[in-house]
N, C-alpha and C positions, 0 to 999 in steps of 0.2 A: 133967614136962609139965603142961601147965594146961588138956588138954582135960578139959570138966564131965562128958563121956560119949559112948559111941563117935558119931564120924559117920558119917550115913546115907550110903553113896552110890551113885548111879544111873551105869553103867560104860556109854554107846554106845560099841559096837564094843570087845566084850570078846573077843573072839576074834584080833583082830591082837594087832600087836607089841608096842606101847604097852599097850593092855589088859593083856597078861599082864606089863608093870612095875607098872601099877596095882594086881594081882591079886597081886602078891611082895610090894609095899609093904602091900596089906592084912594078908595071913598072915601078915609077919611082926612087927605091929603089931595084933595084933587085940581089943585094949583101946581102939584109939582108933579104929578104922576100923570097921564092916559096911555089907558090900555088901545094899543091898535091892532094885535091879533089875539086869539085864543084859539086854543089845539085842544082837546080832551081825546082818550083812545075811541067811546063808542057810547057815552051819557048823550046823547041829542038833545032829549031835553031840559038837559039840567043846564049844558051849551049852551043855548038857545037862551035859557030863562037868563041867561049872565050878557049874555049878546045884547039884549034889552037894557038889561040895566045900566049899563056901563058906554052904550052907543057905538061899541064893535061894529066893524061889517065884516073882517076878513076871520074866516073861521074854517078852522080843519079839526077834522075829523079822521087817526090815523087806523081806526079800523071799526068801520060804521057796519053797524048791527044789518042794516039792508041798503041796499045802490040807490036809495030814493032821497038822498043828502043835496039837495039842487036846490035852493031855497032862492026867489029873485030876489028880496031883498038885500041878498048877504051874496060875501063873496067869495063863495064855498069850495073846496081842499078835500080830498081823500089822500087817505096813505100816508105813512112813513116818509117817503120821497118828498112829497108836498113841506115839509118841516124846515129842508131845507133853503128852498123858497122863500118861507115865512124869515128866517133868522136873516138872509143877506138882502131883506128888503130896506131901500132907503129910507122909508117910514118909519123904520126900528134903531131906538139906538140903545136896549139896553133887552134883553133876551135872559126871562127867569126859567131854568127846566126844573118843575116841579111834576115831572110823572118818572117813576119806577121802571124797570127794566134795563133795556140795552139799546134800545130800538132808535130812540134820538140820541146817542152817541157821535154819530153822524153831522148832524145836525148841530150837536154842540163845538166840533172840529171846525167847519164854519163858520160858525157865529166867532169863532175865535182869530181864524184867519181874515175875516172881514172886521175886523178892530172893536166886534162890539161888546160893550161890558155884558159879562157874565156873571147870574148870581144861578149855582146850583144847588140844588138838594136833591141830588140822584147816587148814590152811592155805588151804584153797577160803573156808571161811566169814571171813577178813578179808579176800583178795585178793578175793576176788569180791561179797562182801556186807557189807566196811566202814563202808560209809555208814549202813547201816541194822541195822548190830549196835552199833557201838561208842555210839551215842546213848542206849542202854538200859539203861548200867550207871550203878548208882544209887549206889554209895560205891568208893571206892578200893580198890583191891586185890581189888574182887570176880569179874574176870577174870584168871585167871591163867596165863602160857603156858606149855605140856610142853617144847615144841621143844626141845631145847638150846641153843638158840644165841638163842633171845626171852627163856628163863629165866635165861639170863646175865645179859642185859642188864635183866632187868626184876630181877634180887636186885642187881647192881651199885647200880639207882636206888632201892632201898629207902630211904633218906635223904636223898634228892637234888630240888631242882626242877629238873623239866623246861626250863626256862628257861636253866639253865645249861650245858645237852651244846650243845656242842660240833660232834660228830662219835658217831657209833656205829658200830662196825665188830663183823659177824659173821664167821665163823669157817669156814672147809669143809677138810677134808681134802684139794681135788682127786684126789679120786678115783683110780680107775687109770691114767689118761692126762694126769694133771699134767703129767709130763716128757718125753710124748709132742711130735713135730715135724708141723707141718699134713700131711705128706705118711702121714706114720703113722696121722693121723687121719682117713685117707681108707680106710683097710682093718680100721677099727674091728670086727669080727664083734660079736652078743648076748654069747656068752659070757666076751667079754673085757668088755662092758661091766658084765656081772651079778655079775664080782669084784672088788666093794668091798675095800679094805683096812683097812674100821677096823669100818664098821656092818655089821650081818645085817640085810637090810630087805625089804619086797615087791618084786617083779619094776620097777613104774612106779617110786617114788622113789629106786631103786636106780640106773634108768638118767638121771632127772632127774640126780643125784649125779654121775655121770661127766660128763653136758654140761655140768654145772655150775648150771641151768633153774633144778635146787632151791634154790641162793642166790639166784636173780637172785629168786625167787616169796617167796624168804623177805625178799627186802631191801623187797618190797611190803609183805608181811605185817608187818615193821614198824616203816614211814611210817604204818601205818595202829594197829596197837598203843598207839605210844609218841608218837604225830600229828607226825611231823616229815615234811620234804618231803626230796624225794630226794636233794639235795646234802646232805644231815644223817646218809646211811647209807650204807655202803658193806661191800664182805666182803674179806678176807683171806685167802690160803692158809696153812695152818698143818697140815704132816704128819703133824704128831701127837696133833694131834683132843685136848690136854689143857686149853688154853685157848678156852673156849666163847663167849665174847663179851667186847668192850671197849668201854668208855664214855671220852670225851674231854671234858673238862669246857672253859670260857671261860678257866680262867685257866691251863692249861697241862698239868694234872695228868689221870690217867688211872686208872681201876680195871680191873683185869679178872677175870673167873674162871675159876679153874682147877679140874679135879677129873678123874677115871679118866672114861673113854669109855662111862657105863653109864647107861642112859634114867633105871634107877630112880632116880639121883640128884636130876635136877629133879622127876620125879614126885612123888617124898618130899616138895620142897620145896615144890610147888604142895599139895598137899592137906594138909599141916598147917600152912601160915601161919597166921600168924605165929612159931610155933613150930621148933624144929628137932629133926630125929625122930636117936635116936644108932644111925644106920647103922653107924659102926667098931664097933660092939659088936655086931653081924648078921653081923660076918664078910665086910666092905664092902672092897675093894682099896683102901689108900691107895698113893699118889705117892710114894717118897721125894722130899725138894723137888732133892736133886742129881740126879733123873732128869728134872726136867721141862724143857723145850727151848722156847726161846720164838723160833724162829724164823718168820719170817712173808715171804711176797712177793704184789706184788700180782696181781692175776688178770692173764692173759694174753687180753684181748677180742678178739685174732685166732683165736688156738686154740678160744677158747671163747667162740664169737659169742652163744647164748643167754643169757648173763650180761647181754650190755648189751641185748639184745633184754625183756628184765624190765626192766631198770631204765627203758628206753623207754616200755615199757606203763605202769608205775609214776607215770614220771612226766608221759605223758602223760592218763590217769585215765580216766573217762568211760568208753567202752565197751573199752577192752583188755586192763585186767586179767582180766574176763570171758573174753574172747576166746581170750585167751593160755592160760588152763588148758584149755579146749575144745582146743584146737588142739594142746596138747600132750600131751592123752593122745592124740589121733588116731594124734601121728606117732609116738610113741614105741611104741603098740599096732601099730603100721606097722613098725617098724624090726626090733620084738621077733619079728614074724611073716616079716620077709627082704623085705616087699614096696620099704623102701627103704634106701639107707645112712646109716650117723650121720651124714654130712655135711648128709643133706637136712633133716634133724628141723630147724636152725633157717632153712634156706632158704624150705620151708613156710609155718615161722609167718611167717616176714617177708611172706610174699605174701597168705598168710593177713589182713594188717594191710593190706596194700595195697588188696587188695578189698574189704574192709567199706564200707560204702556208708551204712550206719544211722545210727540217731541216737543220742546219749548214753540211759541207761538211767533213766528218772524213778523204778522202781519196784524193788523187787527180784526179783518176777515177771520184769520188764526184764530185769536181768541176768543170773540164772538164765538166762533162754532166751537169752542172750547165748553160755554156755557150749556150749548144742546149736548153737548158730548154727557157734561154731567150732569145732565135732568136725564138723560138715557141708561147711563149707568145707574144711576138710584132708583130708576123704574126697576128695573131689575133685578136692584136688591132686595126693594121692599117686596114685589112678587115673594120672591125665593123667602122672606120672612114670614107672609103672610104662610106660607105654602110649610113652616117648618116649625110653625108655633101655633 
C-alpha cells in the first residue's frame, strides 16, 4: 500500500448500516484508516459504544433524544449545523456521509468546497440536490459512491471517457415480489414486503427495494453522478445480486462488476482510492467464478409501476426529483403503518406529480422545501384514501 499515513476520517451516520461497513473497513485496516469524528441523528448509546472502541472524542449528535448530550470525556456537537464544523475541520481529510435524508446535504457542499475527499451513500443528496452539489467537486475522483450499484459503475469507468458509454445499466435483485403476478401484488402485507432476499437494510429502503422506487431513485442518482440523461441509464433484474453494475461502451463492448453481496466491498473501494485494500486476506467470501450466474431480465413497469414513475421524475427534472423522495417516504411510512396498500404507494405519487402546481426549484433552499412540499401532499392523499376505501 502507498498510503503516507493513516486517513483521518469523519463517519455521518455511524450508527446505520453502511456506518458499521465503514467501521469493519477501519478495524480491520487500522494502519491506514482512523476515525476522528462520528455524527449519528439520536442512537447515544450505540454513539457512545463506537466512541469507545475506536478512541473518537469528537461526536455529534444531529437530533439527541434529550439536551443532556454534554459528556467531559468527549467533545460533544448537537444539530445539523454542528456537521458542518465537523466536515471543514483540519483533522479530517476524508468525510463518508452514510445517514439518509436531506439534512447533511449541507454539509456535504463543504466538505466539497474545503477539498476534502468524499465518499457518499446518501441518495436524497444527488436526486434532490444535484445541481448544487455536483458543481463543487474540484478534481476527479473526489466524490465517490458506496452504493453498490454507482460504485460499480464508477470503478467500471476508472479508465474510461465518459464520452464513450454508451448505456449504463444498474443492477436490483427484484426483491421478494420479482415473480409475483399484478393480482398477488394486490395483497402485498409489511411483512412480506420487509423480507429482502439478499440485503439486511432499514425498514424505508427495504420497502423502496421490493417496489423497486429504490432503482428507479438510483437510475436519478446516476444521470446526476456520471451527467448522463435518462436514455443513457437504465437497471436490470439480476437474482443474484453478484453483478453490481454494467457499463456499455460506443463500440460494442461492455465491462461489468462482479463481487459477493457485501457493502464492505465498495466501501473498501471508496475510501482507499486509488489503492486496493487485500480484503481475501481479512477472510473476505470470494465467488467461485463457476458459481456466478449472469442472468438478467428487464424490469416489469406493470408490476412495478414506481420504477418508471423515477425514471419520469428523472427525466422530467426541475421540481420532481424533490418531490418524489417527499412523497415516497410518506407513502411508504403509510403503507408500513396499514393506513394503505402497496398498490397505492405508486398511485399516490403519481397524483402527488399531478398536483404540484410550483415552480422549478432556483435554490436548494428550493428544493429541500420541495421534499416537505411532497410528504405534505401525500399526507393528504393517503387521509383522503384511508377516508374513501
Amino acid at each position: 500500500m502507498k498510503f503516507k499515513r493513516p486517513i483521518r476520517i469523519a463517519l455521518i451516520g455511524a450508527t446505520g448500516s453502511i456506518g458499521s461497513s465503514v467501521l469493519d473497513i477501519c478495524s480491520k485496516f487500522p494502519e491506514h484508516f482512523k476515525i476522528s469524528a462520528l455524527t449519528a441523528c439520536s442512537n447515544e448509546k450505540k454513539l457512545i459504544e463506537i466512541a469507545k472502541k475506536f478512541k473518537v472524542k469528537k461526536l455529534c449528535l444531529t437530533n439527541p433524544i434529550t439536551e443532556s448530550f454534554n459528556l467531559p470525556e468527549y467533545d460533544c456537537m448537537v444539530g445539523v449545523e454542528s456537521l458542518s464544523e465537523i466536515v471543514s475541520d483540519n483533522d479530517v481529510d476524508h468525510v463518508v456521509f452514510a445517514s439518509s435524508g436531506v439534512s447533511a446535504i449541507k454539509a456535504l457542499q463543504i466538505a466539497l468546497k474545503n477539498n476534502k475527499d468524499v465518499s457518499l451513500a446518501n441518495k436524497e443528496s444527488l436526486v434532490v440536490a444535484g445541481p448544487w452539489v455536483m458543481p463543487l467537486i474540484k478534481r476527479p475522483n473526489q466524490l465517490r459512491p458506496i452504493d453498490s450499484e454507482h460504485n460499480a459503475i464508477w470503478q467500471c469507468l476508472r479508465s474510461d471517457p465518459h464520452s464513450e458509454i454508451e448505456k449504463i445499466y444498474l443492477t436490483a435483485s427484484g426483491g421478494p415480489f420479482r415473480d409475483y403476478s399484478i393480482q398477488q401484488m394486490e395483497k402485498v402485507t409489511p411483512k412480506q414486503a420487509l423480507n429482502h432476499p439478499v440485503w439486511k437494510m432499514g425498514a424505508k429502503v427495504t420497502i423502496d427495494s421490493a417496489s423497486l422506487m429504490n432503482k428507479g431513485i438510483e437510475c436519478i442518482e446516476a444521470m446526476q453522478l456520471f451527467n448522463l440523461s435518462v436514455d443513457k441509464v437504465d437497471a436490470l433484474i439480476h437474482p443474484k445480486s453478484q453483478v453490481h453494475g454494467m457499463v456499455l461502451f460506443n463500440d460494442g463492448t461492455m465491462k461489468m462488476l462482479m463481487s459477493q453481496a457485501d457493502m464492505r466491498i465498495p466501501t473498501a473501494s471508496a475510501l482507499a482510492w486509488p489503492e486496493r485494500l487485500n480484503l481475501l486476506n481479512k477472510n473476505f467470501e470470494l465467488i467461485p467464478l463457476s458459481e456466478y450466474d449472469l442472468n438478467f431480465k428487464e424490469i416489469d413497469k406493470k408490476l412495478f409501476p414506481c420504477f418508471q414513475l423515477a425514471l419520469d421524475a428523472g427525466a422530467a427534472g426541475g421540481a420532481y426529483p424533490a418531490l418524489l423522495v417527499g412523497a415516497d417516504e410518506s407513502v411508504v411510512n403509510g403503507f408500513l403503518k396499514g393506513q394503505i396498500p402497496f398498490i397505492a404507494i405508486p398511485k399516490i405519487i403519481e397524483s402527488v406529480f399531478s398536483k404540484w402546481q410550483g415552480s422549478i426549484p432556483s435554490t436548494l433552499e428550493d428544493a429541500i422545501a420541495l421534499v416537505d412540499e411532497g410528504k405534505r401532499i401525500a399526507c393528504t392523499l393517503i387521509q383522503n384514501w384511508r377516508n374513501n376505501n
